[in-house]
MIKEVEX-187323 format. One record per residue (C-alpha): residue number from 1; residue in one letter; chain; z, x, y. Coordinates in nm, 2 decimals. Example, Ala and Ser with C-alpha at 12.3 -4.5 7.8 and 13.67 -1.06 7.14 Angstrom:
BEGIN
1/A/A/0.78/1.23/-0.45
2/S/A/0.71/1.37/-0.11
REM end
This chain:
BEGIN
1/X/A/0.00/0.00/0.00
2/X/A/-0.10/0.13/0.34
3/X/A/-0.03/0.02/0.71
4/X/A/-0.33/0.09/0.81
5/X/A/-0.49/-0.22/0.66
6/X/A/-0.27/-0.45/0.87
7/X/A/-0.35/-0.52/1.23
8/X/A/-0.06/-0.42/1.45
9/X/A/-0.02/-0.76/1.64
10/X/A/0.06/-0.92/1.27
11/X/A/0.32/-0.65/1.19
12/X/A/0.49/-0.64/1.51
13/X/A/0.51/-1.06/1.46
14/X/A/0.70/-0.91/1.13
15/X/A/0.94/-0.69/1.29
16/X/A/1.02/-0.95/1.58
17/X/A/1.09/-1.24/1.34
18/X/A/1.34/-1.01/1.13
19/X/A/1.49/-0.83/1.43
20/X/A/1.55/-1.22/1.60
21/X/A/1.71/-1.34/1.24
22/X/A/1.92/-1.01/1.26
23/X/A/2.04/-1.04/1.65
24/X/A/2.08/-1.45/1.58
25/X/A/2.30/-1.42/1.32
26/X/A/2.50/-1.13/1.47
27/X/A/2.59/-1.38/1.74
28/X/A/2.65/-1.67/1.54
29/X/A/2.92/-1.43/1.38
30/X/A/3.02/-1.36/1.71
31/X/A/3.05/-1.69/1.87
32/X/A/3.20/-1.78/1.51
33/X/A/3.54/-1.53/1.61
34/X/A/3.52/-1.68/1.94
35/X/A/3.60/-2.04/1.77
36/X/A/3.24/-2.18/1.89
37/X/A/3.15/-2.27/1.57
38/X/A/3.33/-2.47/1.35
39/X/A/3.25/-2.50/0.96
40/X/A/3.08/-2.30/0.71
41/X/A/2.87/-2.04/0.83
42/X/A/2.66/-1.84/0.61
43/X/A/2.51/-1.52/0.76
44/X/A/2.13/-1.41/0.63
45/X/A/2.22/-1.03/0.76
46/X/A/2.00/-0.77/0.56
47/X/A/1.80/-1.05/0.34
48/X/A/1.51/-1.11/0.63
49/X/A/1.23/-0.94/0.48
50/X/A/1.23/-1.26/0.21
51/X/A/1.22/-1.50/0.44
52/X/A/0.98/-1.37/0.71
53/X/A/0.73/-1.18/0.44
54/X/A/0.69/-1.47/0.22
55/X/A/0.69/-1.74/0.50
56/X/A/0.43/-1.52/0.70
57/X/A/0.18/-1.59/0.41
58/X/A/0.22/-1.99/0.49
59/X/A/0.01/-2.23/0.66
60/X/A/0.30/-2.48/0.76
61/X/A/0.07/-2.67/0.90
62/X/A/-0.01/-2.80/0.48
63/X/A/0.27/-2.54/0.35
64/X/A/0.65/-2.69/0.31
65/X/A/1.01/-2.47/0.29
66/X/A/1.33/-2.59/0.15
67/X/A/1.58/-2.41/0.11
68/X/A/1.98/-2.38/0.03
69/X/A/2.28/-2.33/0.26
70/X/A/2.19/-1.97/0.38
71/X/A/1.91/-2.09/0.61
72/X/A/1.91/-1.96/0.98
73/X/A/1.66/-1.68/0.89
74/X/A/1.42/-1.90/0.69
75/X/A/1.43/-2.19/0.96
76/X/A/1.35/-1.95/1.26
77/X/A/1.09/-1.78/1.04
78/X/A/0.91/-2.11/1.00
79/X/A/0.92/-2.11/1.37
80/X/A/1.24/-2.33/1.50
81/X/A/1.35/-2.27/1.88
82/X/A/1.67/-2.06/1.85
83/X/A/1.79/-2.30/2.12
84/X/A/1.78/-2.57/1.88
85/X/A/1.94/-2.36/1.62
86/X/A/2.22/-2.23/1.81
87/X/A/2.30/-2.57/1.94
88/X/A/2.33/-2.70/1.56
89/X/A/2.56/-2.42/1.49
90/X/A/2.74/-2.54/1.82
91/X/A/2.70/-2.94/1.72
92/X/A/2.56/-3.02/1.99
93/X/A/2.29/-3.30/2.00
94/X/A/2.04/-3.06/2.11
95/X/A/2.07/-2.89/1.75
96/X/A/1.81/-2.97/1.52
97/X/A/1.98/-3.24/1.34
98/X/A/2.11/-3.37/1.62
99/X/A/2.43/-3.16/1.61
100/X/A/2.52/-3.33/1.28
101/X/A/2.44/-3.12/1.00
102/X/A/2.58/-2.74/1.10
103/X/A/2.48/-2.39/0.94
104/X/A/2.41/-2.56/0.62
105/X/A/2.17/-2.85/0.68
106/X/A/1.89/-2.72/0.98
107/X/A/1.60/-2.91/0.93
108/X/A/1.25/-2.91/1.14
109/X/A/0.96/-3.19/0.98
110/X/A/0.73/-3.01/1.25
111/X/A/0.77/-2.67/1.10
112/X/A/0.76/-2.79/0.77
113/X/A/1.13/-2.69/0.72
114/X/A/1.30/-2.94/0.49
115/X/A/1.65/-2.82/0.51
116/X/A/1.90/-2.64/0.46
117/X/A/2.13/-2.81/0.19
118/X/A/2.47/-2.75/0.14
119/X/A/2.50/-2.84/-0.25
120/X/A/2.44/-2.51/-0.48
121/X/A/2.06/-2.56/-0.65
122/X/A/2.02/-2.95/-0.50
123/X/A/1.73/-2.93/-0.31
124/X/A/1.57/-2.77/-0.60
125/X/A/1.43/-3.10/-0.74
126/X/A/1.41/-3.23/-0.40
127/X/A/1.13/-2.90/-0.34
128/X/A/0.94/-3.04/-0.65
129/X/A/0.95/-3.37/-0.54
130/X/A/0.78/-3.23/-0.18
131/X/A/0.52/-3.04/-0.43
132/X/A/0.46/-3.39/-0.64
133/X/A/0.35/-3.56/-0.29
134/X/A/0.11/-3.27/-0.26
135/X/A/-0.06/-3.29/-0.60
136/X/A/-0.05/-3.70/-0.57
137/X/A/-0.26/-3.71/-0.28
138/X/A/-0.48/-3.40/-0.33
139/X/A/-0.34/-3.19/-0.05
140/X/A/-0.41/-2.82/-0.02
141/X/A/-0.06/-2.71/0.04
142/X/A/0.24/-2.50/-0.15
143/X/A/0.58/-2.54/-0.13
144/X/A/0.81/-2.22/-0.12
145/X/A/1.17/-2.30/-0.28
146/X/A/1.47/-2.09/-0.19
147/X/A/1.74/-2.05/-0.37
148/X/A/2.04/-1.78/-0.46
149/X/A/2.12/-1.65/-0.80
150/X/A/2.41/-1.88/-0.79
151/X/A/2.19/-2.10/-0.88
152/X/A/2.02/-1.96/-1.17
153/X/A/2.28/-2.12/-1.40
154/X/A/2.27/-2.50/-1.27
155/X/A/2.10/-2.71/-1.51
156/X/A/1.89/-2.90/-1.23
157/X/A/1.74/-2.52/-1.23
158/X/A/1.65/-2.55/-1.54
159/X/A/1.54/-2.90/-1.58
160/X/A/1.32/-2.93/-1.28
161/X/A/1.11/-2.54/-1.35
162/X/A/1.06/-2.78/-1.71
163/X/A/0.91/-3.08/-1.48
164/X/A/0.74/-2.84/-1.24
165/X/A/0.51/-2.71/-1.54
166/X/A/0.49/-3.01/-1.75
167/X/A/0.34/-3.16/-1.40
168/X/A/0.16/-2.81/-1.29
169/X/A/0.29/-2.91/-0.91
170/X/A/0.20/-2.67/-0.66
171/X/A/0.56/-2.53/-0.60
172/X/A/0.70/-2.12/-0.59
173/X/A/1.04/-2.09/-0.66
174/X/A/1.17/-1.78/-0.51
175/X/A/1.54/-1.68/-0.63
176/X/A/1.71/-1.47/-0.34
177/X/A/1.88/-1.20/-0.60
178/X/A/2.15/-1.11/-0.33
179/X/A/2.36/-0.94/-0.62
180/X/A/2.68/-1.18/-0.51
181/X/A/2.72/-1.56/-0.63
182/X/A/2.99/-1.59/-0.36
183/X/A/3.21/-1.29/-0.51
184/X/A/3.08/-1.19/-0.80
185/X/A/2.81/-0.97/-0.92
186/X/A/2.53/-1.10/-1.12
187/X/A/2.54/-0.91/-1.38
188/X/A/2.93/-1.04/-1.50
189/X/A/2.78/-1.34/-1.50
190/X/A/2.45/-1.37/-1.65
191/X/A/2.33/-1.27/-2.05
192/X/A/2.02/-1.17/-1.88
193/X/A/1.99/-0.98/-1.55
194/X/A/1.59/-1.01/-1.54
195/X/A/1.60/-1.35/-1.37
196/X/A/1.21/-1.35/-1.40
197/X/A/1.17/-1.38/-1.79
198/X/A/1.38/-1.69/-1.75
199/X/A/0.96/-1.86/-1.64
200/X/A/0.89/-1.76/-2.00
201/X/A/1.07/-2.04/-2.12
202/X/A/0.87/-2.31/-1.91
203/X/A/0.52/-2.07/-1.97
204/X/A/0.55/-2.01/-1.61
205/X/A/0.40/-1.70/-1.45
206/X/A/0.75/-1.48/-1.31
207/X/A/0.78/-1.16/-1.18
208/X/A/1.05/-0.96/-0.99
209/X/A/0.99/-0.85/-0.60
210/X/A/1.13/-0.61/-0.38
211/X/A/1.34/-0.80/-0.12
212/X/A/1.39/-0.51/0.12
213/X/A/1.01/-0.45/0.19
214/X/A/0.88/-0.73/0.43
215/X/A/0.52/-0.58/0.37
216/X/A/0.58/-0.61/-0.02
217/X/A/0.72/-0.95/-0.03
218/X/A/0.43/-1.08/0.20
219/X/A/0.18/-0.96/-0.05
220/X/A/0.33/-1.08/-0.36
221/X/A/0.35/-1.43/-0.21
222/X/A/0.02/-1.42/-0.11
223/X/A/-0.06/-1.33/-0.48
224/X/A/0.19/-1.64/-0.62
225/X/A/0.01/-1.89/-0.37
226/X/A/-0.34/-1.74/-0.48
227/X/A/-0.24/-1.82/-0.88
228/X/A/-0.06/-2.17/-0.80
229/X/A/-0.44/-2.26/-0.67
230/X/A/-0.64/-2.12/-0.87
231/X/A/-0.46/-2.18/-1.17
232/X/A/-0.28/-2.51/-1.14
233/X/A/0.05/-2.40/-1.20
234/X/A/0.42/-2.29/-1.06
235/X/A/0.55/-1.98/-0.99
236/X/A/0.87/-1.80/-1.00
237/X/A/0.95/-1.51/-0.77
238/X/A/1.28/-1.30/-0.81
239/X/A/1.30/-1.14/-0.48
240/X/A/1.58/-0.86/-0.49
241/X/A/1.74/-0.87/-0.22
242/X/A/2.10/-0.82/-0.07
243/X/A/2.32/-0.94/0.23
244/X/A/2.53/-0.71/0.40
245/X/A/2.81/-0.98/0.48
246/X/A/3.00/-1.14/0.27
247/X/A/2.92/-1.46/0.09
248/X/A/3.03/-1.63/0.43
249/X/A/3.27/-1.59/0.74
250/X/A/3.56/-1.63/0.52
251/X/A/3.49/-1.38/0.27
252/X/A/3.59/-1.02/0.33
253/X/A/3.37/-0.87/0.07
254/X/A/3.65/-0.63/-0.10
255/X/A/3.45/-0.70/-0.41
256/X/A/3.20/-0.43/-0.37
257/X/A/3.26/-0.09/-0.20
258/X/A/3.16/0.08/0.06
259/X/A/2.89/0.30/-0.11
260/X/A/2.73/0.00/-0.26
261/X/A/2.71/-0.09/0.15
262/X/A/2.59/0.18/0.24
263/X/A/2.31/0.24/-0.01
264/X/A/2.20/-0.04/0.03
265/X/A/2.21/-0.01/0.42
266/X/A/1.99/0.26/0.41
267/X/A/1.72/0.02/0.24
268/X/A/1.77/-0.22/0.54
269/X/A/1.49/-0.43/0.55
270/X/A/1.41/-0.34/0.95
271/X/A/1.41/0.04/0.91
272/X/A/1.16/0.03/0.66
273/X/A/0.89/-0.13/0.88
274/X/A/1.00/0.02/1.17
275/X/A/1.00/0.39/1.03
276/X/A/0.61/0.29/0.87
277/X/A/0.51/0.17/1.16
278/X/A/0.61/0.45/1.37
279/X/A/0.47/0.69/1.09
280/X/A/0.12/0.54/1.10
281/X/A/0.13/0.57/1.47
282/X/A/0.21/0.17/1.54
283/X/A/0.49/0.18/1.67
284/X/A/0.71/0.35/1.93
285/X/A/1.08/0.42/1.98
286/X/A/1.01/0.21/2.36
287/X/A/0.82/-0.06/2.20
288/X/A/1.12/-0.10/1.93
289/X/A/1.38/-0.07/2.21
290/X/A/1.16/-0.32/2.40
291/X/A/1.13/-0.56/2.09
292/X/A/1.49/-0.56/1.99
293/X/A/1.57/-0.63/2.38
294/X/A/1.39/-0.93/2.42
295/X/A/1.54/-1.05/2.11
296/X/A/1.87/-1.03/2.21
297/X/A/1.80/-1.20/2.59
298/X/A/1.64/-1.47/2.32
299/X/A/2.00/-1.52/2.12
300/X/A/2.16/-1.46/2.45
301/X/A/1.96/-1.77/2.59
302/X/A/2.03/-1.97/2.27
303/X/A/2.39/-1.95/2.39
304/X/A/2.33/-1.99/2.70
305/X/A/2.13/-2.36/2.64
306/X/A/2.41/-2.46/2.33
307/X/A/2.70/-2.44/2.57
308/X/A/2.53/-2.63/2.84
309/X/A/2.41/-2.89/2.59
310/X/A/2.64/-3.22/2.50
311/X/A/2.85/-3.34/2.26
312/X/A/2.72/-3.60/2.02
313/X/A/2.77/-3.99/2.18
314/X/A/3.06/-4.11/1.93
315/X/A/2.83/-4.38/1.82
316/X/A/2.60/-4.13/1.71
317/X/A/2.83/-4.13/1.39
318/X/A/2.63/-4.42/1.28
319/X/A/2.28/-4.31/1.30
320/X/A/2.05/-4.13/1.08
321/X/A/2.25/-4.26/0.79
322/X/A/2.13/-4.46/0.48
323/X/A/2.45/-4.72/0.47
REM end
């Protein structure tokens, strides 16, 4: 694989959308110890390459994302205002579901960005239900479907990668291998840590990913979305991946030490692109100092426009609601 076949304007899109993700959620943490927001909060720190790289080979226009709980990075990759997703995080009723839903349930029907769901592996059926209104009508589009390796183990996991084949629905499930179901490491939890051959049992093409390349996850999407068309069938990516926070705002990570961190640190997702840019003469040191500026004014703004926005009207409680 070689830079030089990309055009700089598409991998400085790249390095924006996973230096914004990194600044947002470094202030949601932030605004999180200054009691701002309330809640669960669920930080995407060192996992943006999955998001951005395999979003970036969308067309969301036909193209749908679900996803689980951990969702800021995939809902600004698919293009939501920051604004908007600070003032959810805020709950106010300029958030993007209407202040109501939190860290855990962002949602945007003109991105294409079907939630955020706070239930481990739920929206997993829901995704193939989004793929079945695809194939029903004879629509062009794929449907990416996020989940952690928590996950992995849930029966509706199982059960719907069954469905998705016996139905061939146009749907990649992408497993987000961040090593950690909450606290504990994959591998004390799983007979098989090769998430991938689990597509075997359903005959359903699988293959593992490096998480930390943004370049590399872009290119193996495109490659999934290629076979789910041409050959009428699902796909199932495990992206390897890992977070450098703990499982959320609560959890201190004393589970793993700190040369696990720091190895892992030195694979940060950011640094990679950023040091092959720069070595293929794309990118630099200004342009990155420029970039990550204007980023930070971004989150800086997103604050700014959640602490000016209101509170939800009390009968707002009753709204948006099925009973």
């Amino acid at each position: 694989m070689s830079l030089p076949n990309y055009d700089k304007t598409f991998l400085m899109k790249l390095l924006e959308q996973m230096l914004l993700i990194r600044r947002f959620e470094e202030k949601s943490a932030q605004m999180y110890g200054l009691r701002k927001i309330g809640g669960f909060l669920h930080l995407y720190i060192g996992q943006e390459a999955v998001a951005v790289g395999s979003i970036a080979a969308l067309d969301l226009k036909k193209d749908y994302v679900l996803t689980s709980y951990r969702d800021h990075g995939h809902a600004l990759a698919c293009g939501m205002h920051p604004n908007a997703a600070m003032a959810e995080l805020f709950g106010k009723v300029t958030g993007c579901s209407k202040g109501k839903g939190g860290s855990m349930h962002f949602f945007d029907v003109e991105n294409h960005m079907y939630g955020g769901n706070g239930i481990v592996g739920a929206h997993i059926p829901i995704a193939a239900g989004v793929a079945l209104k695809i194939k029903y009508f004879d629509e062009d589009g794929v449907v990416l479907c996020y989940f952690g390796d928590g996950a992995i183990h849930q029966g509706v996991f199982h059960e719907t990668l069954n469905m998705a084949k016996i139905w061939d629905l146009p749907i990649i499930f992408i497993c987000e291998n961040n090593h950690y179901g909450m606290g504990t490491n994959y591998k004390r939890v799983s007979s098989v840590h090769d998430y991938s051959i689990m597509g075997t049992s359903y005959n359903i093409p699988a293959w593992q990913v490096n998480g930390m390349d943004v370049i590399t996850v872009y290119e193996e999407t495109q490659k999934a979305i290629k076979m789910v068309k041409e050959e009428n069938t699902p796909v199932l990516l495990e992206i390897q991946t890992y977070r450098y926070r703990g499982h959320s705002m609560s959890d201190p990570a004393r589970y793993r030490t700190k040369e696990e961190l720091e190895k892992y640190k030195s694979q940060d997702p950011i640094t990679i692109l950023r040091k092959k840019m720069a070595d293929a003469g794309l990118l630099t040191d200004e342009e990155f100092k420029e970039l990550d500026n204007k980023c930070k004014e971004i989150v800086n703004e997103s604050v700014r426009f959640a602490e000016e926005s209101e509170e939800p009207p009390l009968e707002a409680i009753y709204e948006d609601i099925y009973a």
